[in-house]
C-alpha positions in Angstrom: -9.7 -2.0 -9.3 -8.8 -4.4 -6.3 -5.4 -4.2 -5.5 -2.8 -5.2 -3.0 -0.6 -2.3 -0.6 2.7 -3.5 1.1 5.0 -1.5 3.3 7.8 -2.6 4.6 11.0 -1.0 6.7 11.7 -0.1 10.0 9.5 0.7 12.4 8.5 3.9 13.8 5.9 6.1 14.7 3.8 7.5 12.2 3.5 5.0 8.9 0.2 3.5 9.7 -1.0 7.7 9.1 1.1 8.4 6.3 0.9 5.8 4.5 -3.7 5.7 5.1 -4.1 9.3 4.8 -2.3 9.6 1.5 -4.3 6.8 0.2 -7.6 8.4 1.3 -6.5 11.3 -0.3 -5.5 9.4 -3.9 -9.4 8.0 -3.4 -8.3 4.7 -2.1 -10.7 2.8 -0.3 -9.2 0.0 2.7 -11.4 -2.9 2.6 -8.9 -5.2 4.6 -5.7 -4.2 6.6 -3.0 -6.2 8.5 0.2 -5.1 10.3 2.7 -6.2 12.6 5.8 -5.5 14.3 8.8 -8.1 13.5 11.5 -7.3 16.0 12.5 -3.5 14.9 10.9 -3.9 11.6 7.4 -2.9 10.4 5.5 -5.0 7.5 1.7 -4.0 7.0 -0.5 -5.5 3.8 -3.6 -3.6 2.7 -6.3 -4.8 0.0 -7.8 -1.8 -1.2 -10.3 -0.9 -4.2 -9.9 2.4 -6.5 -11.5 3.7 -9.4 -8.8 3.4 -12.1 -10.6 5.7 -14.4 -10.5 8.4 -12.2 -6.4 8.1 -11.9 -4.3 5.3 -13.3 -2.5 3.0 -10.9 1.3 4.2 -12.3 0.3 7.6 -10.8 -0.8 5.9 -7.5 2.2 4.1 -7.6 4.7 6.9 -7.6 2.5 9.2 -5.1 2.7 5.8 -2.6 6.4 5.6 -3.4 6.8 9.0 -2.3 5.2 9.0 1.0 7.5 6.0 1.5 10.6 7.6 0.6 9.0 10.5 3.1 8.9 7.8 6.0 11.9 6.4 4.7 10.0 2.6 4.1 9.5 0.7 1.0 5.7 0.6 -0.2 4.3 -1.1 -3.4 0.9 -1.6 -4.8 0.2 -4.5 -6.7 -2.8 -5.7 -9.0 -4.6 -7.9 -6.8 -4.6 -10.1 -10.3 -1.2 -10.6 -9.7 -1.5 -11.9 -6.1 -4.3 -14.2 -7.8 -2.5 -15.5 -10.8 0.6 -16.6 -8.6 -1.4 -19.0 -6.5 -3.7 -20.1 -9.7 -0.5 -21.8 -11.3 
């Protein structure tokens, strides 16, 4: 499955780590990655690919929610069919 990472909050040191090494952990592949700084505020968007046999996305979902809880930023993965579907209408 293709799908789309966001993580959003204020910036600090460490989320760029957190927030790749769980994913490699889950199995998640980064095929495309993009971050910035906003003032104090940090926004990254990942496109990533996973084998949803091997673990359904819900489960990835709430492990990603819980390293962002852990640095204390808000991250979200997304269908990449969703991302799609929105700019097909």
């Amino acid at each position: 499955m293709i799908a789309i990472v966001t993580v959003t909050g204020l910036d600090h040191t460490g989320i760029v780590a957190a927030v790749s090494t769980r994913m490699s952990a889950l199995g998640i592949n980064i095929v495309n990655i993009s971050q910035t700084i906003m003032g104090e505020y940090f926004t990254m968007i990942a496109q990533c690919e996973f084998d949803e046999t091997a673990q359904p996305i819900e489960s990835i979902q709430a492990e990603l929610r819980r390293v962002g809880e852990e640095q204390q930023v808000v991250v979200r993965l997304q269908s990449e069919a969703i991302f799609r579907a929105m700019h097909e209408l």
